[in-house]
KENU-68660 format. One record per residue (C-alpha): x, y, z; chain; residue in three letters; residue number from 1. Coordinates in steps of 0.05 Angstrom, whole numbers, always signed. Layout:
BEGIN
[atom [X Y Z] 'A' 'ALA' NUM] ...
//
This chain:
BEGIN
[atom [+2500 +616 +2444] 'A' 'UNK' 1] [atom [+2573 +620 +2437] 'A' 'UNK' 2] [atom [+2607 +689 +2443] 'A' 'UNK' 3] [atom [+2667 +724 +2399] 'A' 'UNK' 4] [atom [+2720 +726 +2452] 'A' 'UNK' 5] [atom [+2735 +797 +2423] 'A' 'UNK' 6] [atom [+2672 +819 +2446] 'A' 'UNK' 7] [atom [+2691 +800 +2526] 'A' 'UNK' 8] [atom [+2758 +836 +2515] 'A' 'UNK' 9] [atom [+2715 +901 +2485] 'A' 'UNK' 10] [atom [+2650 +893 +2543] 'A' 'UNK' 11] [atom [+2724 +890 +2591] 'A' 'UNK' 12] [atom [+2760 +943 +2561] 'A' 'UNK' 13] [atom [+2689 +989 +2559] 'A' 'UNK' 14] [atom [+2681 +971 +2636] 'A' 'UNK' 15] [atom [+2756 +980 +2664] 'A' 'UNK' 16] [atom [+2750 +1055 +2619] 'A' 'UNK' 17] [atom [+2692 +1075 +2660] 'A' 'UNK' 18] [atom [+2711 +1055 +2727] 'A' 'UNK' 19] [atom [+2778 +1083 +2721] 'A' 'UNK' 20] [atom [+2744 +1144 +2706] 'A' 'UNK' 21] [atom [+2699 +1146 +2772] 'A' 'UNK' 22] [atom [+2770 +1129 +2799] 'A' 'UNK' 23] [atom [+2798 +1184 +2784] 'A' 'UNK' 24] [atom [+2741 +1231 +2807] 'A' 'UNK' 25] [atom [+2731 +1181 +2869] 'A' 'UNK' 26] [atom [+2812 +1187 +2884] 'A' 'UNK' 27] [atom [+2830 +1268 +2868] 'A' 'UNK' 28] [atom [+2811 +1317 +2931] 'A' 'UNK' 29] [atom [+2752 +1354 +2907] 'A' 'UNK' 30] [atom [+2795 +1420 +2920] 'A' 'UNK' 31] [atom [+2844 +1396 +2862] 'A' 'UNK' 32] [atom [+2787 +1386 +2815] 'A' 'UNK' 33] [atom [+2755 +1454 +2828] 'A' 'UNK' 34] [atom [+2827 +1484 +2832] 'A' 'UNK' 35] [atom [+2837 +1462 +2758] 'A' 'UNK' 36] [atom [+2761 +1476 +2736] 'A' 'UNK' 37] [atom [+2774 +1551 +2763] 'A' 'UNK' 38] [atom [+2837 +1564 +2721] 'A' 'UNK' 39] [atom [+2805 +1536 +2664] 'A' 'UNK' 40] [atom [+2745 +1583 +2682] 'A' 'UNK' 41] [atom [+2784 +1650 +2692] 'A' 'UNK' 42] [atom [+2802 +1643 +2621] 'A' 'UNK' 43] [atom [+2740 +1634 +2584] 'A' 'UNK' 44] [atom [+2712 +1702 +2558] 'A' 'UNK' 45] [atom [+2654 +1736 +2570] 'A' 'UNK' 46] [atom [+2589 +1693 +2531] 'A' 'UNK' 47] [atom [+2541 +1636 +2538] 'A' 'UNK' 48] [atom [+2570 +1560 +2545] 'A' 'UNK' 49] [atom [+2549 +1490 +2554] 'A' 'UNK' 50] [atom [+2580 +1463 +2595] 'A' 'UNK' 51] [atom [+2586 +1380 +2584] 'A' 'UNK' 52] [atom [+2591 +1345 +2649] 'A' 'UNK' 53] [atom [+2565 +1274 +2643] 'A' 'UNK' 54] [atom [+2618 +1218 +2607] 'A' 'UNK' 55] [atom [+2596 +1226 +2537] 'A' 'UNK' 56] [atom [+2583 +1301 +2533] 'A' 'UNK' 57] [atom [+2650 +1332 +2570] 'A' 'UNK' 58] [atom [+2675 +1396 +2539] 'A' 'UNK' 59] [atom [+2661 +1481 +2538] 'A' 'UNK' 60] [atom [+2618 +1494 +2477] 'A' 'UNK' 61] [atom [+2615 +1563 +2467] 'A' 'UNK' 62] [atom [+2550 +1590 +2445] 'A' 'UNK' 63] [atom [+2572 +1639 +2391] 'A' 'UNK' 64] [atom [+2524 +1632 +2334] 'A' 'UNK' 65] [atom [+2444 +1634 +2331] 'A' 'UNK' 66] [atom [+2426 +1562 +2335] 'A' 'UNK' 67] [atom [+2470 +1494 +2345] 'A' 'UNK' 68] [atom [+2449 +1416 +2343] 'A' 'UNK' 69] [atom [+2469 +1371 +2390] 'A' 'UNK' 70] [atom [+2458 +1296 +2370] 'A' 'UNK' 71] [atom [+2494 +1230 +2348] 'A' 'UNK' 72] [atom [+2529 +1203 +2298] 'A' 'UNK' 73] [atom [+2483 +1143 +2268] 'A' 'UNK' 74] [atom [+2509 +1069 +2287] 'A' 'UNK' 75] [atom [+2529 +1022 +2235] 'A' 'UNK' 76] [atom [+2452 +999 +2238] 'A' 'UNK' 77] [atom [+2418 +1065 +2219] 'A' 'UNK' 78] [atom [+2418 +1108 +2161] 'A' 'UNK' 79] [atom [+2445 +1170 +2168] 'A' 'UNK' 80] [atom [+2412 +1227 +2190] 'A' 'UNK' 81] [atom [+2396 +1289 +2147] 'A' 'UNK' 82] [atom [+2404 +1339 +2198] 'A' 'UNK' 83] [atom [+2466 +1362 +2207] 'A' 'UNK' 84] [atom [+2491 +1358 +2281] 'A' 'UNK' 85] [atom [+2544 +1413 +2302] 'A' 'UNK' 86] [atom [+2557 +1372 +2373] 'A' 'UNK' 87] [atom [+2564 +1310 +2373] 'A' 'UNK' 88] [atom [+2550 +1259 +2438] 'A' 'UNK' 89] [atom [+2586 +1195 +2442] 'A' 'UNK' 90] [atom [+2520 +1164 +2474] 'A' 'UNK' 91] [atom [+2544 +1095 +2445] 'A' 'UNK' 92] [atom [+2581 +1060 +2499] 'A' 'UNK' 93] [atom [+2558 +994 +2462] 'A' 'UNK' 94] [atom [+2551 +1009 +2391] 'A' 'UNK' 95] [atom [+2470 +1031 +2398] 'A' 'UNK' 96] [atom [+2447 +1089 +2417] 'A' 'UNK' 97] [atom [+2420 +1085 +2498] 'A' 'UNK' 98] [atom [+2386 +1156 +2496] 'A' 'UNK' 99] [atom [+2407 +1211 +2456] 'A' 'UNK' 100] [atom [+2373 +1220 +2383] 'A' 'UNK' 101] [atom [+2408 +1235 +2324] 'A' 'UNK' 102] [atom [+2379 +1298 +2319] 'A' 'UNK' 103] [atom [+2364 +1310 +2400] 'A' 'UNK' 104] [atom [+2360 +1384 +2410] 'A' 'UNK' 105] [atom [+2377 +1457 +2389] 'A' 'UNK' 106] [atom [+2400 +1516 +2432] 'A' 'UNK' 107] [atom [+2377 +1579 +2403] 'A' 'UNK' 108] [atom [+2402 +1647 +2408] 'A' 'UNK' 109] [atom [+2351 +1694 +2415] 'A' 'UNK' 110] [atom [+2361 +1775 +2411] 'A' 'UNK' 111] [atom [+2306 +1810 +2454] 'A' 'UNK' 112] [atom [+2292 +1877 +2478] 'A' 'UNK' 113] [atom [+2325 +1862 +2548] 'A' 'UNK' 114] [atom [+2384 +1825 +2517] 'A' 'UNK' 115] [atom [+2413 +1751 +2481] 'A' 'UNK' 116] [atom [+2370 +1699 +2504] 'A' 'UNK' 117] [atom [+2374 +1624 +2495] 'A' 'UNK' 118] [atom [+2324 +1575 +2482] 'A' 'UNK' 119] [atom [+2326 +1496 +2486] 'A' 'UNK' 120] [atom [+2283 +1458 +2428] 'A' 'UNK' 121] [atom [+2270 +1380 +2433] 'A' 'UNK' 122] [atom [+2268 +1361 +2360] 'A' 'UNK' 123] [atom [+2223 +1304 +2367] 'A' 'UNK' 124] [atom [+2284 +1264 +2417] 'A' 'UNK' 125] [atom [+2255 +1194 +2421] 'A' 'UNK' 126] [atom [+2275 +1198 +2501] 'A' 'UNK' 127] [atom [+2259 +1267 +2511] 'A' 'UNK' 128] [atom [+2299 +1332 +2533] 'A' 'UNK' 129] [atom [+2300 +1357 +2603] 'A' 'UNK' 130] [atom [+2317 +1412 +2640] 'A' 'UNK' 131] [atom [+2322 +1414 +2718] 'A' 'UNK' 132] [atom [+2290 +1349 +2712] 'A' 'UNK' 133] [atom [+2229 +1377 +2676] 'A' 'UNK' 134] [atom [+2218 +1356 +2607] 'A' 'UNK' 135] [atom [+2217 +1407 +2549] 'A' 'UNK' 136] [atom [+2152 +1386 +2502] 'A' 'UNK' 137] [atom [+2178 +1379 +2430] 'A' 'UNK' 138] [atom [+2119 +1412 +2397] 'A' 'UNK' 139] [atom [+2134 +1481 +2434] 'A' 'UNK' 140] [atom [+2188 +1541 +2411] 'A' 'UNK' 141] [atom [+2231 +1526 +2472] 'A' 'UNK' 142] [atom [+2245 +1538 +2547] 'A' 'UNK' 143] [atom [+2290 +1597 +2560] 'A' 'UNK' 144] [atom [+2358 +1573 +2593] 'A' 'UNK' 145] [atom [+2376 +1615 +2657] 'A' 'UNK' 146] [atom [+2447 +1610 +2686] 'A' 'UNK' 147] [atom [+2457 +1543 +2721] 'A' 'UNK' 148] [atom [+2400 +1504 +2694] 'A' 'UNK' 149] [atom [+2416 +1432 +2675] 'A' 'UNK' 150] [atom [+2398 +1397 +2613] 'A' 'UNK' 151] [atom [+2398 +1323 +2606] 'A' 'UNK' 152] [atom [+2382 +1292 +2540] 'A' 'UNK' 153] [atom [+2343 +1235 +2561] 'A' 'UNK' 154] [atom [+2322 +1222 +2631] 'A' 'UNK' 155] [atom [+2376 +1186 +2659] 'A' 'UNK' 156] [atom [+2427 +1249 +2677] 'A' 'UNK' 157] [atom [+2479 +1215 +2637] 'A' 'UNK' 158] [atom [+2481 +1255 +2578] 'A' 'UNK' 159] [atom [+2483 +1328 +2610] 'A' 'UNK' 160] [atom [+2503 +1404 +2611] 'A' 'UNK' 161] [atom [+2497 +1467 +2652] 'A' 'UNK' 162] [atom [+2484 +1524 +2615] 'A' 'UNK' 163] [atom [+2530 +1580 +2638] 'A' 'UNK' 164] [atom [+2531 +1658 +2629] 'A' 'UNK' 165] [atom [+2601 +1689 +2647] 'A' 'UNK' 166] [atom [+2590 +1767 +2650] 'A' 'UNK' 167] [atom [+2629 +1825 +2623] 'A' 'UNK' 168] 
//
C-alpha cells in the first residue's frame, strides 16, 4: 500500500508537536512552572473549577452553572451528536476519536443542606469515566467530587482534570 506523502508530513508534524511539548515541561525548572501556575492561581475567584491537565483537556473551567458536558466534536466519519457539549476535548490526535465520547460526562451542581456540591455522571462513555482511578458506573446519579480528586475520561490518564474548590 502506497501512502499520501501528506500524510508522513501530518503523522511528523503531530509527533514533533507532542514531543516539543514534553520538552518544554522536561526542560523548564519545576519551580518556574509552579511559579507561573501560582500567579495564575491567586487570581482565580472564590468557586469550583476543572482543572484540564492532560494534552487535550488544558484550561480553568469554571463551574458556574448547574450542569456542563464535556465531550467531542464528531470526526468527519460520524454523525453528529445531539447532545450539546459545553467543553469540548480535542481527543483526536489522528482524526478518530482514541477515548473520549461525544457525549462523555456531566458535572453537576448540586445545592444541599450543608452546601454546593458536585457530582460526576458517565453518560453511557464507550471507555468509561474515572475518578482516582475508580470508574464511575453510568447507570448511577453520580459520584460526589471532593477537592483534588482526578477525573480521567477513559482509562488511560490522558484526557484528565482535578477538580478544585478555592475558598472564600
Amino acid at each position: 500500500m502506497e501512502l499520501d506523502p501528506i500524510l508522513l508530513r501530518l503523522d511528523k508534524l503531530i509527533t514533533t508537536s507532542r514531543l516539543k511539548d514534553i520538552a518544554y515541561i522536561v526542560d523548564t525548572d519545576i519551580v518556574q512552572r509552579l511559579t507561573k501556575m501560582s500567579k495564575v492561581f491567586e487570581s482565580i475567584r472564590p468557586g469550583a473549577y476543572l482543572l484540564g491537565s492532560g494534552p487535550s483537556t488544558v484550561g480553568i473551567i469554571p463551574l458556574t452553572v448547574e450542569e456542563i458536558t464535556i465531550g467531542r466534536s464528531a470526526t468527519i466519519l460520524e454523525e453528529p451528536s445531539d447532545t450539546i457539549i459545553d467543553y469540548a476535548v480535542t481527543d483526536m490526535t489522528y482524526f478518530t476519536p482514541r477515548e473520549v465520547s461525544r457525549a462523555h460526562a456531566k458535572i453537576v451542581r448540586i445545592e444541599a443542606e450543608e452546601g454546593r456540591e458536585f457530582h460526576i455522571v458517565d453518560l453511557g462513555s464507550k471507555c468509561g469515566t474515572f475518578i482516582n482511578g475508580k470508574q464511575v458506573l453510568s447507570e448511577s446519579d453520580g459520584t460526589m467530587l471532593s477537592h483534588g480528586d482526578v477525573i480521567s475520561l477513559g482509562s488511560s490518564m490522558v484526557s484528565t482534570y482535578m477538580f478544585y474548590v478555592k475558598g472564600q
